[in-house]
C-alpha positions in Angstrom: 66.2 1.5 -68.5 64.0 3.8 -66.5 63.3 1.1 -63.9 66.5 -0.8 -63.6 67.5 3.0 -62.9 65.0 3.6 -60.4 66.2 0.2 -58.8 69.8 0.9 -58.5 69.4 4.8 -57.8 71.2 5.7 -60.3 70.2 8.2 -63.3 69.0 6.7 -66.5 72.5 8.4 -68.4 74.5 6.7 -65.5 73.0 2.9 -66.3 72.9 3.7 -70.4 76.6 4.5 -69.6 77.7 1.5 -68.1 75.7 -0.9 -70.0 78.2 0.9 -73.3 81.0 0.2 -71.2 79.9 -3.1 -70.7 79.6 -3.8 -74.4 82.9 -2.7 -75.2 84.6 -4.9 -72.5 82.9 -7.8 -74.4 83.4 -6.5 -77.8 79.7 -7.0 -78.9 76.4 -5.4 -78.5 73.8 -6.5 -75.7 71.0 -4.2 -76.7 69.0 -2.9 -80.0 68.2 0.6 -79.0 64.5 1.5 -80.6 62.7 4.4 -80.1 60.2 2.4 -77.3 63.2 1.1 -75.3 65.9 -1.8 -75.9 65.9 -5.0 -76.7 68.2 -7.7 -76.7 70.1 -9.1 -79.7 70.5 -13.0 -80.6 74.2 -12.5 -78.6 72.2 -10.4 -75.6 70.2 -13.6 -75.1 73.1 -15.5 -75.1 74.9 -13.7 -72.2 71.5 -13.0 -70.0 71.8 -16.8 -68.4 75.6 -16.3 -67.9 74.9 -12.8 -66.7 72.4 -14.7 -64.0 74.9 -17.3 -63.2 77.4 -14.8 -61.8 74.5 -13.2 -60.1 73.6 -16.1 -58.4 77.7 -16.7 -57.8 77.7 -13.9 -56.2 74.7 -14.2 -53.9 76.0 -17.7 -52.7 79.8 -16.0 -51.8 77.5 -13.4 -49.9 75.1 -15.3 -48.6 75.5 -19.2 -47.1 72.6 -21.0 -46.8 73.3 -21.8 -43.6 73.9 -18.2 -42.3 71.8 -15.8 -44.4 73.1 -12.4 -43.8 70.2 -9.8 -44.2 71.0 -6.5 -46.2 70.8 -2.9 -44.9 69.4 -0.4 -47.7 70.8 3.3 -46.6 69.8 6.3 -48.6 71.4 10.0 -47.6 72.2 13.6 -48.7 75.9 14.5 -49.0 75.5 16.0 -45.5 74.6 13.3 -43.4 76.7 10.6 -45.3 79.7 12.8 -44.8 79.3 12.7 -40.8 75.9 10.7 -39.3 75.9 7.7 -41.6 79.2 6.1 -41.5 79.6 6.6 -37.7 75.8 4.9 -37.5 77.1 2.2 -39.8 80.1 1.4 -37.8 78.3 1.0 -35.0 76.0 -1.5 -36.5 78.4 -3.7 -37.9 79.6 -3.8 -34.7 76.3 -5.3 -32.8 74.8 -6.9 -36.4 76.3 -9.2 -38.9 74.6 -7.4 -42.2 75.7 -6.4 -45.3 75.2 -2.7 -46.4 73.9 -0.8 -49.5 74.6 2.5 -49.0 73.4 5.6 -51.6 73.3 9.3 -52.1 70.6 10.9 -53.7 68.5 14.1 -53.7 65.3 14.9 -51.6 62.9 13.9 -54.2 64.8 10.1 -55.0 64.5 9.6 -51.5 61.0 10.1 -51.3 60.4 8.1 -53.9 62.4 4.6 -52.9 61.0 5.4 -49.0 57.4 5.3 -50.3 58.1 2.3 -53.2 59.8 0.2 -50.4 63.7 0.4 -52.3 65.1 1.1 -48.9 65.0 0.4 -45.5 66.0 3.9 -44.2 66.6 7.8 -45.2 69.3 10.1 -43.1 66.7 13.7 -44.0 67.1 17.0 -43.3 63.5 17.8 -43.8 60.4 16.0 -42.9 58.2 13.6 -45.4 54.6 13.5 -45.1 53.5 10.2 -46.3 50.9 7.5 -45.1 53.1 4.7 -45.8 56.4 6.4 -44.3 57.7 6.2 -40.7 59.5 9.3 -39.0 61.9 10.1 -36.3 63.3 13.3 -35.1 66.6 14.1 -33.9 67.8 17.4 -32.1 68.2 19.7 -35.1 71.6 21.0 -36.5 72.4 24.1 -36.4 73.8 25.9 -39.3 76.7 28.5 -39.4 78.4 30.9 -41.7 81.7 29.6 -43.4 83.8 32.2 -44.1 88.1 32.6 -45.2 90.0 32.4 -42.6 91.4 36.0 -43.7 87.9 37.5 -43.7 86.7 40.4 -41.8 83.7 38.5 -40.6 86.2 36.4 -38.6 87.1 39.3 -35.6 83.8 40.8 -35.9 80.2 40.2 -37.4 78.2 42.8 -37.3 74.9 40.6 -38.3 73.2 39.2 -41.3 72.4 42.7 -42.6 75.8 42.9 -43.9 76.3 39.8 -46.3 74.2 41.8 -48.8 76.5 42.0 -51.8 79.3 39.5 -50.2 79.7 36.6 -53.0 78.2 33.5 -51.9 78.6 29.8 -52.8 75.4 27.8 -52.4 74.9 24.3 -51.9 72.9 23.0 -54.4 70.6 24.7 -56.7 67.4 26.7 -55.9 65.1 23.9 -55.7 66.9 21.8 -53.1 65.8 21.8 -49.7 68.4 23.1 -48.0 69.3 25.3 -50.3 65.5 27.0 -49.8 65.6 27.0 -46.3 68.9 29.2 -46.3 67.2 31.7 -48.7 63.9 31.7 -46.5 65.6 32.4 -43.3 68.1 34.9 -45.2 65.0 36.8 -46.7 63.6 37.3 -43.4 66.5 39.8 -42.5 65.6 41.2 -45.9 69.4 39.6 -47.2 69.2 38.5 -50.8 72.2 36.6 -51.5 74.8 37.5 -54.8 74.8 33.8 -55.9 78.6 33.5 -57.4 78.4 29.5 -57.2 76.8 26.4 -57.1 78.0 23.2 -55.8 76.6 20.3 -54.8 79.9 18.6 -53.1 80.1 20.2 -49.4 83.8 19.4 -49.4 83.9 21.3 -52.3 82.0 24.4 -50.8 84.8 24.4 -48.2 87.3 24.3 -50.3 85.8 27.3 -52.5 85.7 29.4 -49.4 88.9 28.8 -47.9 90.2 29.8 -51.0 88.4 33.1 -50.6 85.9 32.4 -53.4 83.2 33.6 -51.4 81.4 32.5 -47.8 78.3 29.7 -47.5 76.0 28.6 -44.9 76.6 24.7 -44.1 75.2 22.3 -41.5 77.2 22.4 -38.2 77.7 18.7 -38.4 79.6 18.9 -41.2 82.4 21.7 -40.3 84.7 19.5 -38.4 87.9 20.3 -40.6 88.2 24.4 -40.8 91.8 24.1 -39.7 92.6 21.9 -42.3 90.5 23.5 -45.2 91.3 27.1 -44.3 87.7 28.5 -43.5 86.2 29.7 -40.7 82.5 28.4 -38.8 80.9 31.8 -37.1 77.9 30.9 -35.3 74.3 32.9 -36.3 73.0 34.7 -33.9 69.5 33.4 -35.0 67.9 30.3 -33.4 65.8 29.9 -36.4 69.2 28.9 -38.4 68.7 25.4 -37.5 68.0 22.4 -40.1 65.9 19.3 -39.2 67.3 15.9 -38.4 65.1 13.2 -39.2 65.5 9.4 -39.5 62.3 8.0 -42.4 61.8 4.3 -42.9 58.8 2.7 -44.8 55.8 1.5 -42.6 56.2 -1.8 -43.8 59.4 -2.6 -42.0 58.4 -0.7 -38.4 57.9 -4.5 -36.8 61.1 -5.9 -38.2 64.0 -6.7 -35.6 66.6 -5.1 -37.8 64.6 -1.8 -38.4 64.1 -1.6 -34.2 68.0 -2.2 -34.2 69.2 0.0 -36.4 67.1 2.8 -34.9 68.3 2.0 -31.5 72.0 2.6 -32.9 70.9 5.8 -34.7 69.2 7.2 -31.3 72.1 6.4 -29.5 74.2 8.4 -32.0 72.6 11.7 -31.6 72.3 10.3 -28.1 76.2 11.1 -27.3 76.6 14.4 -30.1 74.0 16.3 -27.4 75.7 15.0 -24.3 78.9 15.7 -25.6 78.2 18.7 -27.9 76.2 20.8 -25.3 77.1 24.4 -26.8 75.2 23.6 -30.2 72.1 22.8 -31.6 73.0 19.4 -31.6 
């Protein structure tokens, strides 16, 4: 379970919960749950060589032998695949005739499937510092203060000192990397944030705030509806507020044709935000 977990980049309660679902559909069980694992019962090994049939069925419809159309494995944070990765992904479809697997996952998971070679490339926001994995840096993205429209903050921000005791909503928990990097910079102006909420959904964040449940820090990149979710983007005064951009692929692919193509379109990308975005970090 573990592994076919690790394959799919799902959690383990995720797969265990589909696999039920599964056996429901069908009306019998698949697996003999032991303390070691699973194993399959008499009518699991009956449907495993169905199971690989459709597999296979759906491989050919996919896939012509005459035509093979190679995959593109994409792994991101909620930031980037919010903004960055579908505009990156367009593009490619446009100059490449591939078929894309895209996931979301946390720092650590995409560490993990960059260095056991599960996907081709990582949108980061902070660097990776592994033998076997390839980086690339993009101008970083700034990050701003989100506040209600209605706030005071909005006509007049007197400075960092004076979030102390303002309810926040945080992205993420504590351990995230983002989610560090705000506290670090905030504890520099000796501000210690009154955590109110967590979130790991940055629509979700905006939506909190412009619903005047408290004010958040979010990447620049990703405040491009304020109007429309009723919140408010204040620039820091602070060049250090700034989060990494970072493109990671696994050394084994660096000579393929795809991975130069794909990086090409991803350069170009950040490429037009700087030449068209002059006024930000971007």
């Amino acid at each position: 379970m573990s592994r076919t977990a690790e394959q799919l980049f799902m959690s383990q309660s995720t797969v265990t919960t589909r696999l039920q679902r599964l056996e429901r559909d069908i009306g019998y069980h698949l697996f003999d749950r032991t303390p070691n694992g699973v194993q399959l019962t008499p009518a699991g090994k009956r449907f495993l060589p169905l199971a690989e049939q459709v597999v296979s069925l759906e491989q050919q419809m996919v896939q012509t032998a005459s035509h093979p159309v190679q995959t593109l494995r994409v792994m991101s944070g909620r930031a980037f695949v919010s903004t960055d990765v579908p505009q990156c992904l367009h593009r490619m479809l446009q100059v490449e005739d591939v078929r894309l697997q895209v996931r979301m996952g946390l720092y650590e998971d995409m560490v993990d499937a960059l260095i056991g070679n599960q996907v081709d490339f990582c949108f980061l926001g902070e660097p990776v510092y592994h033998p076997r994995v390839r980086l690339i840096e993009f101008p970083d993205d700034a990050i701003d203060l989100v506040v209600p429209v209605d706030h005071p903050f909005t006509h007049d921000f007197p400075g960092l000192a004076a979030l102390s005791g303002q309810p926040m909503v945080a992205f993420s928990d504590s351990t995230a990397p983002f989610r560090k990097r705000i506290t670090m910079l905030l504890a520099k102006h000796d501000v210690f944030p009154d955590i109110r909420m967590e979130l790991d959904s940055i629509d979700g964040i905006k939506a909190m705030v412009g619903h005047g449940l408290g004010i958040s820090f979010l990447p620049r990149r990703t405040l491009h509806d304020s109007e429309a979710k009723g919140y408010v983007a204040i620039p820091v005064q602070d060049k250090a507020f700034t989060r990494p951009t970072l493109l990671a692929y696994p050394d084994a692919l660096e000579d393929q044709p795809l991975t130069k193509r794909f990086i090409e379109i991803v350069s170009e990308h950040y490429q037009h935000q700087a030449r068209f975005h002059p006024d930000s970090s971007v």
